[in-house]
PyMOL Python script that loads the backbone (N, CA, C, O; Angstrom):
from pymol import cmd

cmd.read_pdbstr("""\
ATOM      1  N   UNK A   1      22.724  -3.725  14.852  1.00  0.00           N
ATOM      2  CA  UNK A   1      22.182  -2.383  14.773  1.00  0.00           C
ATOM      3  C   UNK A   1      20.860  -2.439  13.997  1.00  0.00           C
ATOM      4  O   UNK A   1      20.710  -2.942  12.884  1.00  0.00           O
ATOM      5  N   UNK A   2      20.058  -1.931  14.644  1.00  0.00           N
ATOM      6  CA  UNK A   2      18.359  -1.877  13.847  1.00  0.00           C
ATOM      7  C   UNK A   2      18.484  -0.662  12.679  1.00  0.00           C
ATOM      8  O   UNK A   2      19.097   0.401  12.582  1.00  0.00           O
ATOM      9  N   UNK A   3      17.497  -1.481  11.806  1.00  0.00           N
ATOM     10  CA  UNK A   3      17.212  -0.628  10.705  1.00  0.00           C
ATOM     11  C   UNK A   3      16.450   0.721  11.173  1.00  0.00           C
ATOM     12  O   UNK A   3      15.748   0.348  12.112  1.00  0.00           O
ATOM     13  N   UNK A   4      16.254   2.056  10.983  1.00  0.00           N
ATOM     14  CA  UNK A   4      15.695   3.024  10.622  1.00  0.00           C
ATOM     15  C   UNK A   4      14.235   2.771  10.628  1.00  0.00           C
ATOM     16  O   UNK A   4      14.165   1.775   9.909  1.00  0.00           O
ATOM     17  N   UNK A   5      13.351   2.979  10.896  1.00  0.00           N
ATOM     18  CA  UNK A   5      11.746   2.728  10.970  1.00  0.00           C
ATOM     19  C   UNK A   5      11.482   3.315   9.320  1.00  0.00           C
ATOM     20  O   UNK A   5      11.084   2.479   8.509  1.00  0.00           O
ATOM     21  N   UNK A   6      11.687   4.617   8.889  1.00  0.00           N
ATOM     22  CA  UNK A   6      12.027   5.041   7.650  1.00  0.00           C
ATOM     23  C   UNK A   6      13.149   5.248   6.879  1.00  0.00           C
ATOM     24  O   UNK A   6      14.146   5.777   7.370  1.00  0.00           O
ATOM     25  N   UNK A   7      13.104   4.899   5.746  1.00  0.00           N
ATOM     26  CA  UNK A   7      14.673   4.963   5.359  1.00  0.00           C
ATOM     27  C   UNK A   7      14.161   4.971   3.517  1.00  0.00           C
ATOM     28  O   UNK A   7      13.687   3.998   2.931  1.00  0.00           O
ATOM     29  N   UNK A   8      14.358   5.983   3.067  1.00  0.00           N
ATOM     30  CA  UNK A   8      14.035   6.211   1.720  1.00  0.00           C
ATOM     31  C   UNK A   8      15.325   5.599   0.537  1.00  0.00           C
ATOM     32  O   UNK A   8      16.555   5.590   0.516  1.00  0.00           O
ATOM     33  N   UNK A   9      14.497   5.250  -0.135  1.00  0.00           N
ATOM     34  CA  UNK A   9      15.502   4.213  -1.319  1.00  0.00           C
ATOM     35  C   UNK A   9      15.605   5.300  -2.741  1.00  0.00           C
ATOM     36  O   UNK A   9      14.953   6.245  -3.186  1.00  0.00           O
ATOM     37  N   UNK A  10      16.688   4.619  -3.075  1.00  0.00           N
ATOM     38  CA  UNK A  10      16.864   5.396  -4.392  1.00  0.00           C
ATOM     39  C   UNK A  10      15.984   5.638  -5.672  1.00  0.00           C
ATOM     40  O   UNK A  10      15.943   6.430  -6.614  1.00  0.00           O
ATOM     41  N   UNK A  11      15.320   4.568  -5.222  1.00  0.00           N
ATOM     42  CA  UNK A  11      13.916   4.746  -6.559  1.00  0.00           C
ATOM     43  C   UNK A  11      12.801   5.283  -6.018  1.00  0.00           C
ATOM     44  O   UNK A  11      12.118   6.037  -6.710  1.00  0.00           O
ATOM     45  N   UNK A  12      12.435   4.984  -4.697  1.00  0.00           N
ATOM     46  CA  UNK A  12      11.745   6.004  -4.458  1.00  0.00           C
ATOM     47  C   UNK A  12      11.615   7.719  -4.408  1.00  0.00           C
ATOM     48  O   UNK A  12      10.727   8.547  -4.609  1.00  0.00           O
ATOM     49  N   UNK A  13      12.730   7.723  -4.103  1.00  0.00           N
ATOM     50  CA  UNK A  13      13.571   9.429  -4.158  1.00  0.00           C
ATOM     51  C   UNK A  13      13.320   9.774  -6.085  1.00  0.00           C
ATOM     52  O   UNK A  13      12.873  10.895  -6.332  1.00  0.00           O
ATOM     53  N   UNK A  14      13.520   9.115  -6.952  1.00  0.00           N
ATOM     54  CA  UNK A  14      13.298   8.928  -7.825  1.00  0.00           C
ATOM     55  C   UNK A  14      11.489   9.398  -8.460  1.00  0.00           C
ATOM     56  O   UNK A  14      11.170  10.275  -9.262  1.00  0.00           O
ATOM     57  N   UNK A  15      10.539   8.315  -7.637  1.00  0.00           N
ATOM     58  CA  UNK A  15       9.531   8.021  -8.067  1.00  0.00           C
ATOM     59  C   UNK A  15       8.939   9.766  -7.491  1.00  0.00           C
ATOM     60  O   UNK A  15       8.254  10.560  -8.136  1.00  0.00           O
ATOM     61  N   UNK A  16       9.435   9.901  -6.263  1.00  0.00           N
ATOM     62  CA  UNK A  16       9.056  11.391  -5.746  1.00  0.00           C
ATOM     63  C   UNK A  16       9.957  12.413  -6.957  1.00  0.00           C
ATOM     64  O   UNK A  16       9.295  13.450  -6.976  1.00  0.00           O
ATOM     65  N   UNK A  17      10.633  12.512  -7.526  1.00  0.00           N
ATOM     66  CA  UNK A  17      11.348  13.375  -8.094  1.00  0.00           C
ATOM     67  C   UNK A  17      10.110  13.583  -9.657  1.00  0.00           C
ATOM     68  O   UNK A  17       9.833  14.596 -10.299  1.00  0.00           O
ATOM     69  N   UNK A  18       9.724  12.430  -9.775  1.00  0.00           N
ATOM     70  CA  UNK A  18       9.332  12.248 -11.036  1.00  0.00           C
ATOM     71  C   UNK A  18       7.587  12.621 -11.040  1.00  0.00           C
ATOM     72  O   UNK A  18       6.906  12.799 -12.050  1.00  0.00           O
ATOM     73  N   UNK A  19       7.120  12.676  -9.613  1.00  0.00           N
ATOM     74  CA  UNK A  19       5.803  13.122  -9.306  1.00  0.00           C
ATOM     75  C   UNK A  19       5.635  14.142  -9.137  1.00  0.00           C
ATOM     76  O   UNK A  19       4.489  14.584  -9.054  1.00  0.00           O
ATOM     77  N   UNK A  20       7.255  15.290  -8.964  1.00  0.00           N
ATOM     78  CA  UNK A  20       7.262  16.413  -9.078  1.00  0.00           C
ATOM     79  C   UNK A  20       6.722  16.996 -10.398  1.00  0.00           C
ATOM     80  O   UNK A  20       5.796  17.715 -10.774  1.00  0.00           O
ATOM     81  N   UNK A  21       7.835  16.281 -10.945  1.00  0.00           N
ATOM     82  CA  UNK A  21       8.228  17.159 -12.365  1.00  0.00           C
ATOM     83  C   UNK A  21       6.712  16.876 -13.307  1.00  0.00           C
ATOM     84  O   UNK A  21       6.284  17.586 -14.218  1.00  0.00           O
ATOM     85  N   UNK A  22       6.071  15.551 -12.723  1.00  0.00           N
ATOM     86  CA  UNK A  22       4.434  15.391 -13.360  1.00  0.00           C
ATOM     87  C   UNK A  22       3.487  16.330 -13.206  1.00  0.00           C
ATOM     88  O   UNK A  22       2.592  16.473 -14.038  1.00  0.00           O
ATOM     89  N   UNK A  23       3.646  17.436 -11.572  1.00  0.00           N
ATOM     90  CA  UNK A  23       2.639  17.939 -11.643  1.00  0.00           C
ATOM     91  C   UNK A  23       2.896  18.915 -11.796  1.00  0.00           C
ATOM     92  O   UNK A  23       1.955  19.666 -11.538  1.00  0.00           O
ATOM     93  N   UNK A  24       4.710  19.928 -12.466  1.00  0.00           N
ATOM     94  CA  UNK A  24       4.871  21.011 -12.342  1.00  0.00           C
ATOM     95  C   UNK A  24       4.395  21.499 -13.950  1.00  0.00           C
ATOM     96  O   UNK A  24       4.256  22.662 -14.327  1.00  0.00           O
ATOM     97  N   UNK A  25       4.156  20.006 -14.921  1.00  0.00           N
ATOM     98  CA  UNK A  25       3.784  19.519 -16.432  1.00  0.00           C
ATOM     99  C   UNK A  25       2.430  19.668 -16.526  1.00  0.00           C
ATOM    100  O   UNK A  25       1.863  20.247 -17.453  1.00  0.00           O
ATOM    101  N   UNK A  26       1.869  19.130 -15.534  1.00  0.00           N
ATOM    102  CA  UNK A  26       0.454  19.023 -15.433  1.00  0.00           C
ATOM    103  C   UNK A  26      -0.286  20.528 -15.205  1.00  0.00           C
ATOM    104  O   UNK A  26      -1.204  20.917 -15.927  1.00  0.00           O
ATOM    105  N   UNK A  27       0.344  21.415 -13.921  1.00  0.00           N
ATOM    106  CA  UNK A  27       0.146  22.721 -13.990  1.00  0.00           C
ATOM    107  C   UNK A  27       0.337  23.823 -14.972  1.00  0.00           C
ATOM    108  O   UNK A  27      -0.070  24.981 -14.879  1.00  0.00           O
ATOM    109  N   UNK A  28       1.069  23.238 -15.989  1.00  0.00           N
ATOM    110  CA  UNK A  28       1.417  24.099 -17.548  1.00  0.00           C
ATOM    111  C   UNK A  28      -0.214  23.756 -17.941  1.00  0.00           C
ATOM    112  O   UNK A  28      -0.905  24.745 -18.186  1.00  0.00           O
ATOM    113  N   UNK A  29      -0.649  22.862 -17.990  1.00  0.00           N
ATOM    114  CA  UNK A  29      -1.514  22.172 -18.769  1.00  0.00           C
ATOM    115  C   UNK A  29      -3.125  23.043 -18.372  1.00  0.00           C
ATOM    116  O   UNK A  29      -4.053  23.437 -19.079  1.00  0.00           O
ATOM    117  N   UNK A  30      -2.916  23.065 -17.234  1.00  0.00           N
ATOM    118  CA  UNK A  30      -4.338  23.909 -16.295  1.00  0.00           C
ATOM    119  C   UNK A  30      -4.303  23.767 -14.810  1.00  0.00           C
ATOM    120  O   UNK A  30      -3.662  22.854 -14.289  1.00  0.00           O
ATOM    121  N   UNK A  31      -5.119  24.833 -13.963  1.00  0.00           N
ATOM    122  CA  UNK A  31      -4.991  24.701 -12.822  1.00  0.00           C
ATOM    123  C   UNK A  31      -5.963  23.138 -12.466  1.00  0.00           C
ATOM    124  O   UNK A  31      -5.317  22.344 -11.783  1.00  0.00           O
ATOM    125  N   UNK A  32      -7.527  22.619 -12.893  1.00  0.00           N
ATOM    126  CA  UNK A  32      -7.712  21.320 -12.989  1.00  0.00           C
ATOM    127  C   UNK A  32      -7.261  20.151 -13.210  1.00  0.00           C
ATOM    128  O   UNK A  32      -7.703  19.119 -12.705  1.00  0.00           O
ATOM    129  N   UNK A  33      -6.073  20.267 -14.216  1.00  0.00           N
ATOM    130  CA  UNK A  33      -5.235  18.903 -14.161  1.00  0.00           C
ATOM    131  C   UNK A  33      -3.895  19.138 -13.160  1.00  0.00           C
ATOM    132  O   UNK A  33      -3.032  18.272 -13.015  1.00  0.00           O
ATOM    133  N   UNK A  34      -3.868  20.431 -12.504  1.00  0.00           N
ATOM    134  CA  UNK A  34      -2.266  20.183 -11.686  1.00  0.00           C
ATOM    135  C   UNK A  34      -3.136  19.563 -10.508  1.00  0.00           C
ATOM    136  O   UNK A  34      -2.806  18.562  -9.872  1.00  0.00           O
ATOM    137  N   UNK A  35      -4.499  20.436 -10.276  1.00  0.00           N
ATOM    138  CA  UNK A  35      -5.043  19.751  -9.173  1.00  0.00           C
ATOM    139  C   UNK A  35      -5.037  18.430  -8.472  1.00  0.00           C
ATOM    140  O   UNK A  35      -4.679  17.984  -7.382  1.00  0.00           O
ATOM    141  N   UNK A  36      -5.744  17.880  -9.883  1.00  0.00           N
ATOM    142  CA  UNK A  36      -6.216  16.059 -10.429  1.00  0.00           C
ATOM    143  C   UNK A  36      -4.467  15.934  -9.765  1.00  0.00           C
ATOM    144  O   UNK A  36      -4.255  16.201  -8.583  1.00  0.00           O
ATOM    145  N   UNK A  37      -3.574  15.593 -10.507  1.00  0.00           N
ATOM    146  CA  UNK A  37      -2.494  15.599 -10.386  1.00  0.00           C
ATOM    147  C   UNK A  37      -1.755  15.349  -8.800  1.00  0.00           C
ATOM    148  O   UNK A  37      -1.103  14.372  -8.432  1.00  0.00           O
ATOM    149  N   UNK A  38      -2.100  16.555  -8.050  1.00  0.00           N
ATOM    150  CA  UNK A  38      -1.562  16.532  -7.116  1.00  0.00           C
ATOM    151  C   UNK A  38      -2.353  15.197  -5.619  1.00  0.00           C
ATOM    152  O   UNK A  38      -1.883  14.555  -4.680  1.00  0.00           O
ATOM    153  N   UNK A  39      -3.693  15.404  -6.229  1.00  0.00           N
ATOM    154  CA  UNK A  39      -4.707  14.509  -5.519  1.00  0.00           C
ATOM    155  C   UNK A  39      -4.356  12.778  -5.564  1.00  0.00           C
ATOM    156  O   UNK A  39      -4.407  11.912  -4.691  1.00  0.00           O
ATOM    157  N   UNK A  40      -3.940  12.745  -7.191  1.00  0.00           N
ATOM    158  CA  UNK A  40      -3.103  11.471  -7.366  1.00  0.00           C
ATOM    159  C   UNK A  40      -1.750  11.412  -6.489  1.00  0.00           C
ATOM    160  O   UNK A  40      -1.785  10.336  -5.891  1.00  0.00           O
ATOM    161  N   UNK A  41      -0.807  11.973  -6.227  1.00  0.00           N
ATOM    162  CA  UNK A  41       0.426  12.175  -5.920  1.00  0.00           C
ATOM    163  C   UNK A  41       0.463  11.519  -4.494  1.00  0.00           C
ATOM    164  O   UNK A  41       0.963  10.483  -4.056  1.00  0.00           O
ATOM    165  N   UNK A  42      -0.561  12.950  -3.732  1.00  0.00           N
ATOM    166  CA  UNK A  42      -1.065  12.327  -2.058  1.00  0.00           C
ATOM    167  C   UNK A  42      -1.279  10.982  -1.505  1.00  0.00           C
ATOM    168  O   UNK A  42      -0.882  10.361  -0.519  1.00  0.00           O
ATOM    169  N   UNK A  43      -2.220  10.713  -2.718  1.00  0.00           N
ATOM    170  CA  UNK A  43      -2.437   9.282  -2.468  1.00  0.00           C
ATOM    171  C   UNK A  43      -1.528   8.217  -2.716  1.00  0.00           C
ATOM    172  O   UNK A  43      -1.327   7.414  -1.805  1.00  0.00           O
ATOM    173  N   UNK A  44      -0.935   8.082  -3.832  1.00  0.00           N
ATOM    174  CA  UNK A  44       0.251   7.500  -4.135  1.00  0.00           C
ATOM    175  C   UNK A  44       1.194   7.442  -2.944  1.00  0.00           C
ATOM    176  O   UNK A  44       1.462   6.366  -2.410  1.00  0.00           O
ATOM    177  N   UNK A  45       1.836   8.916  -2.413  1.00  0.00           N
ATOM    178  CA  UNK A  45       2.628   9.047  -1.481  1.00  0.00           C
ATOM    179  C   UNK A  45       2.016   8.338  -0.089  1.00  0.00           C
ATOM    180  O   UNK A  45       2.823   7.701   0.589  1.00  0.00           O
ATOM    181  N   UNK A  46       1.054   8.395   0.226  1.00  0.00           N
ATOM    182  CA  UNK A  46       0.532   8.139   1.665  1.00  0.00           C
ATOM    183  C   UNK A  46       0.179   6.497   1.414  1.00  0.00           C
ATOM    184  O   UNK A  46       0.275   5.885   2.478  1.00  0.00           O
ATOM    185  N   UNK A  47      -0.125   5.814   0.512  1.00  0.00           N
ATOM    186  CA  UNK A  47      -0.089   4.608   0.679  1.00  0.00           C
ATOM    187  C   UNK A  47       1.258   3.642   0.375  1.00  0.00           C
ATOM    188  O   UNK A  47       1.451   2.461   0.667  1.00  0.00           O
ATOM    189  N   UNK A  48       2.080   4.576  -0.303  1.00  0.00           N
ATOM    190  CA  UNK A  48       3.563   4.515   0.070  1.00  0.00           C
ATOM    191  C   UNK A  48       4.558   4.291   1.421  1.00  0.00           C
ATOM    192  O   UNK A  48       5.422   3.428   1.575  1.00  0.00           O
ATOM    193  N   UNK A  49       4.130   5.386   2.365  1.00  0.00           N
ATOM    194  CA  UNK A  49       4.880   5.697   3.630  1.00  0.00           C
ATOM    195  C   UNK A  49       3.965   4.505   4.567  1.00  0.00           C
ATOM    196  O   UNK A  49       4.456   4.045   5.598  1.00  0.00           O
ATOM    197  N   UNK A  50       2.567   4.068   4.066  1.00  0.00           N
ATOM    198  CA  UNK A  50       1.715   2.889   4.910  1.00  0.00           C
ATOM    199  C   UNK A  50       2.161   1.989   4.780  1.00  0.00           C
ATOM    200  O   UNK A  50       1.918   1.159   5.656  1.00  0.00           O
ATOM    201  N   UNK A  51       2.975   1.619   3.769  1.00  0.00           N
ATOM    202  CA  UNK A  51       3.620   0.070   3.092  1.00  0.00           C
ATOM    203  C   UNK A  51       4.789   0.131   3.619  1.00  0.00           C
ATOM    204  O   UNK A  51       5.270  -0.992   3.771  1.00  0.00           O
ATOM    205  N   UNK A  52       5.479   1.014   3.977  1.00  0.00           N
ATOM    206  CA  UNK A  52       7.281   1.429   4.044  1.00  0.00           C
ATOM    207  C   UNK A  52       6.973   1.075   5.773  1.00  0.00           C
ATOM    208  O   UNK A  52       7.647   0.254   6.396  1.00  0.00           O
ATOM    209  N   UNK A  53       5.769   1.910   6.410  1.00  0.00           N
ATOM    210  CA  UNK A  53       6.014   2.196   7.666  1.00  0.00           C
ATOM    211  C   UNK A  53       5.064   0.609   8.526  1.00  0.00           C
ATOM    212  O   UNK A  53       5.050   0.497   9.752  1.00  0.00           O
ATOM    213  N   UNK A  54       4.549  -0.166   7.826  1.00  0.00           N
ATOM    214  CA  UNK A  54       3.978  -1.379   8.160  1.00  0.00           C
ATOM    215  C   UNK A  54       2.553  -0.546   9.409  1.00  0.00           C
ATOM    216  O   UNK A  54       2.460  -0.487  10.635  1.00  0.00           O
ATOM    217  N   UNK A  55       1.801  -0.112   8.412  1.00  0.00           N
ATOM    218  CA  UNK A  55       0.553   0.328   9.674  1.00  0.00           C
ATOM    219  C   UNK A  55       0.074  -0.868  10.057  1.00  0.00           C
ATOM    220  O   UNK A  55       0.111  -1.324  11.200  1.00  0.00           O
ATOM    221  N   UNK A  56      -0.549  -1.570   8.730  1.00  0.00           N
ATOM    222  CA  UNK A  56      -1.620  -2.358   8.687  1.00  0.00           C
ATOM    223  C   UNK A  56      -0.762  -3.722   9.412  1.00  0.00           C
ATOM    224  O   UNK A  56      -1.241  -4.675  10.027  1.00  0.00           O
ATOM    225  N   UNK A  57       0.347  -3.485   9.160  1.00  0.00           N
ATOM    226  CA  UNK A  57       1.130  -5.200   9.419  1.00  0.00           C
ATOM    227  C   UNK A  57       0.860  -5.591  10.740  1.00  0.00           C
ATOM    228  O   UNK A  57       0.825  -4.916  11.768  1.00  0.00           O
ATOM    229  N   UNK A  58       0.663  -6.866  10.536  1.00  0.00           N
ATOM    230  CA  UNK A  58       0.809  -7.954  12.409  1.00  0.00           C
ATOM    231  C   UNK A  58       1.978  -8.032  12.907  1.00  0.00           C
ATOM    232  O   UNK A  58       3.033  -7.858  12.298  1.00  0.00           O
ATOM    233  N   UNK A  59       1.856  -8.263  13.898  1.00  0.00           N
ATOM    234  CA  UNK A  59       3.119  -8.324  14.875  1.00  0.00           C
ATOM    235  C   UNK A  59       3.139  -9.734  14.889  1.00  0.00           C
ATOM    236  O   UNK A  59       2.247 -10.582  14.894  1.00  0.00           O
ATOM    237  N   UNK A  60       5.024  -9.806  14.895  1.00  0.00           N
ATOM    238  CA  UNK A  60       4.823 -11.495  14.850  1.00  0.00           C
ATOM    239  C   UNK A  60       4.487 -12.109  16.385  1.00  0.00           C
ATOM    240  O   UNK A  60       4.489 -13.340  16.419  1.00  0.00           O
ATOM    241  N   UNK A  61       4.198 -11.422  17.667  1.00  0.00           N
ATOM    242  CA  UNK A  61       4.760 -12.672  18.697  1.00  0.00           C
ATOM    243  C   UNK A  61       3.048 -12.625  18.788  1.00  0.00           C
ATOM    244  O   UNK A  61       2.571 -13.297  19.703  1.00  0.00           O
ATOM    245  N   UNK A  62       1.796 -11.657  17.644  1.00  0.00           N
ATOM    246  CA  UNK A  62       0.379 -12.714  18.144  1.00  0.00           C
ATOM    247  C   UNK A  62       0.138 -13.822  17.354  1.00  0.00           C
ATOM    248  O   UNK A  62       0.260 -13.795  16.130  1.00  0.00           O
ATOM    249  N   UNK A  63      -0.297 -15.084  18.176  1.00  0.00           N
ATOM    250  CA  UNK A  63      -0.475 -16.281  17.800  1.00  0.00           C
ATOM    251  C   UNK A  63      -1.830 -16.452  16.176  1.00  0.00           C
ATOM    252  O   UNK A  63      -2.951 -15.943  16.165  1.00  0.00           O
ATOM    253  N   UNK A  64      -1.153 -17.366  14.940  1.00  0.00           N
ATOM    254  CA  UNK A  64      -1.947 -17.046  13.808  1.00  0.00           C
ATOM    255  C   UNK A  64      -3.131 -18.015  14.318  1.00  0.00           C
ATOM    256  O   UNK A  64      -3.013 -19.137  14.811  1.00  0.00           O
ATOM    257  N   UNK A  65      -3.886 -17.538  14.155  1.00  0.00           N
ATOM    258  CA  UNK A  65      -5.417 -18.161  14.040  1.00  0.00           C
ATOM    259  C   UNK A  65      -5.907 -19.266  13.013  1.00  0.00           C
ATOM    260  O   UNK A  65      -6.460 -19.198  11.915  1.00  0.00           O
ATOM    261  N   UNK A  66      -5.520 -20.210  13.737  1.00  0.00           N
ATOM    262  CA  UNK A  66      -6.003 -21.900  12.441  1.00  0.00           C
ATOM    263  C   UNK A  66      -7.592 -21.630  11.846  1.00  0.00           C
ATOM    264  O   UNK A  66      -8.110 -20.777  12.567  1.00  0.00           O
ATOM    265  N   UNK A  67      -8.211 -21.924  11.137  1.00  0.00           N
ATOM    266  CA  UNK A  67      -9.097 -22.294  10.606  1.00  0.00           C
ATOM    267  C   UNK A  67      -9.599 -23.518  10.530  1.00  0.00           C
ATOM    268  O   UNK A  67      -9.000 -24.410   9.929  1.00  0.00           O
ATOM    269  N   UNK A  68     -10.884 -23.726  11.196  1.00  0.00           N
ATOM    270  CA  UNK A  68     -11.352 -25.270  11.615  1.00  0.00           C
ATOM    271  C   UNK A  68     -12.148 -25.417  10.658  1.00  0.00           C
ATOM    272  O   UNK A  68     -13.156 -24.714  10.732  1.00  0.00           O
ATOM    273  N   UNK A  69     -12.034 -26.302   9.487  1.00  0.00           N
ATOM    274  CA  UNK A  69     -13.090 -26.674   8.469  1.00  0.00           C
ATOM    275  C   UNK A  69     -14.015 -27.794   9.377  1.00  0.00           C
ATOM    276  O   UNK A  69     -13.653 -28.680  10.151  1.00  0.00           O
ATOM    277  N   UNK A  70     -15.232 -27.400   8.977  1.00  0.00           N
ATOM    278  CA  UNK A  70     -16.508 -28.603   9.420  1.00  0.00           C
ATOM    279  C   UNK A  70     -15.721 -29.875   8.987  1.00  0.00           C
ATOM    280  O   UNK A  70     -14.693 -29.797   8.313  1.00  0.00           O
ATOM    281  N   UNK A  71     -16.471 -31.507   9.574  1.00  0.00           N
ATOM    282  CA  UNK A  71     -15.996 -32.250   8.620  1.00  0.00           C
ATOM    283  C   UNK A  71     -17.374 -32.774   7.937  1.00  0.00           C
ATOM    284  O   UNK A  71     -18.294 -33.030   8.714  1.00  0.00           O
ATOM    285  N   UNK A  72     -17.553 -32.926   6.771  1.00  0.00           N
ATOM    286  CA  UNK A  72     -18.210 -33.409   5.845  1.00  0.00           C
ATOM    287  C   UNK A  72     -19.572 -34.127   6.205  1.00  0.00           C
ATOM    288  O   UNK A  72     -19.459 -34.840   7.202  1.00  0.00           O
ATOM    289  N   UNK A  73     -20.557 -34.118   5.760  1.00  0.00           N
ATOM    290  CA  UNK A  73     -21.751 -34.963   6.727  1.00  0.00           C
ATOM    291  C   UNK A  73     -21.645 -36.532   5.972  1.00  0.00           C
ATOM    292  O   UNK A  73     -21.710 -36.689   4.753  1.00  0.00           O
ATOM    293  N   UNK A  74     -21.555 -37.089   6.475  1.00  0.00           N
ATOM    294  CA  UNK A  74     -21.568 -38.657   5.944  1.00  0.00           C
ATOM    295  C   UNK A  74     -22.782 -38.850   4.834  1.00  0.00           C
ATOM    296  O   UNK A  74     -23.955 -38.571   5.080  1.00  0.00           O
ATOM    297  N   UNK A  75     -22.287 -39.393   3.525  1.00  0.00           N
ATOM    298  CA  UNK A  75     -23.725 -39.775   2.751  1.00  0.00           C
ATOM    299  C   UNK A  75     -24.240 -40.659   2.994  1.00  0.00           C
ATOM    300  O   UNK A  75     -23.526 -41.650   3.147  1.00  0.00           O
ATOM    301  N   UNK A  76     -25.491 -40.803   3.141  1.00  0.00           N
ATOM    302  CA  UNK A  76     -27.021 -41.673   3.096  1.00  0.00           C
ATOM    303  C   UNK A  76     -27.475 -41.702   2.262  1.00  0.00           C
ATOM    304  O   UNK A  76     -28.028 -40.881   1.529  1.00  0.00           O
ATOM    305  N   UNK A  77     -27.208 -43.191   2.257  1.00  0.00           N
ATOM    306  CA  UNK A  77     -27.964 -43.910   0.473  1.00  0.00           C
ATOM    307  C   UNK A  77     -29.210 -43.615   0.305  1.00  0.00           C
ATOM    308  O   UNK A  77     -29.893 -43.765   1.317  1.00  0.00           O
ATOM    309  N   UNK A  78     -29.955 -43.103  -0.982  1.00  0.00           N
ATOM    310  CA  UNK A  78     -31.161 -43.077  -1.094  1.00  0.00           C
ATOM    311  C   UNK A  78     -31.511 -43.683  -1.294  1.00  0.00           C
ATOM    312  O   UNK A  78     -31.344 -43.804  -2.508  1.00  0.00           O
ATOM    313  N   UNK A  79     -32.605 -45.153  -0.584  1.00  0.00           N
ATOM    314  CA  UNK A  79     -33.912 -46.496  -0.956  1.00  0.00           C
ATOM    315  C   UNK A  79     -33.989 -46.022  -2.342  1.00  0.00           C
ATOM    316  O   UNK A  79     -34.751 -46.569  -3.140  1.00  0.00           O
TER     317      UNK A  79
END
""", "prot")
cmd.dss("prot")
cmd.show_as("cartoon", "prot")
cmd.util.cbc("prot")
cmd.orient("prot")
């Protein structure tokens, strides 16, 4: 049986619980820091669900690409 494409973990549920309660702290504080706050959160969250959901990742069946180093030029004695 395949895993879930998303599937939220207990610390993450956590890490979201705790980004709540940061910016409902942060909004006591001023409407500029709940802002700041929430701008952090987004980002946090969305490069979260990019890591969880593999955007950037390769697929394994394309072939990895070797790297051909030059080989070395032979030294010539200097007269």
């Amino acid at each position: 049986m395949e895993r879930p494409a998303f599937q939220m973990t207990l610390a993450a549920m956590l890490g979201v619980v705790a980004c709540i309660a940061v910016n409902f702290w942060l909004f006591r504080l001023g409407v500029f820091w709940g802002i700041l706050g929430l701008n952090v959160t987004k980002h946090v969250v969305t490069a979260y669900l990019c890591q969880v959901l593999g955007v950037d990742r390769q697929r394994p069946s394309e072939p990895a690409t070797a790297r051909v180093l030059a080989k070395p030029a032979p030294e010539v004695p200097i007269p």
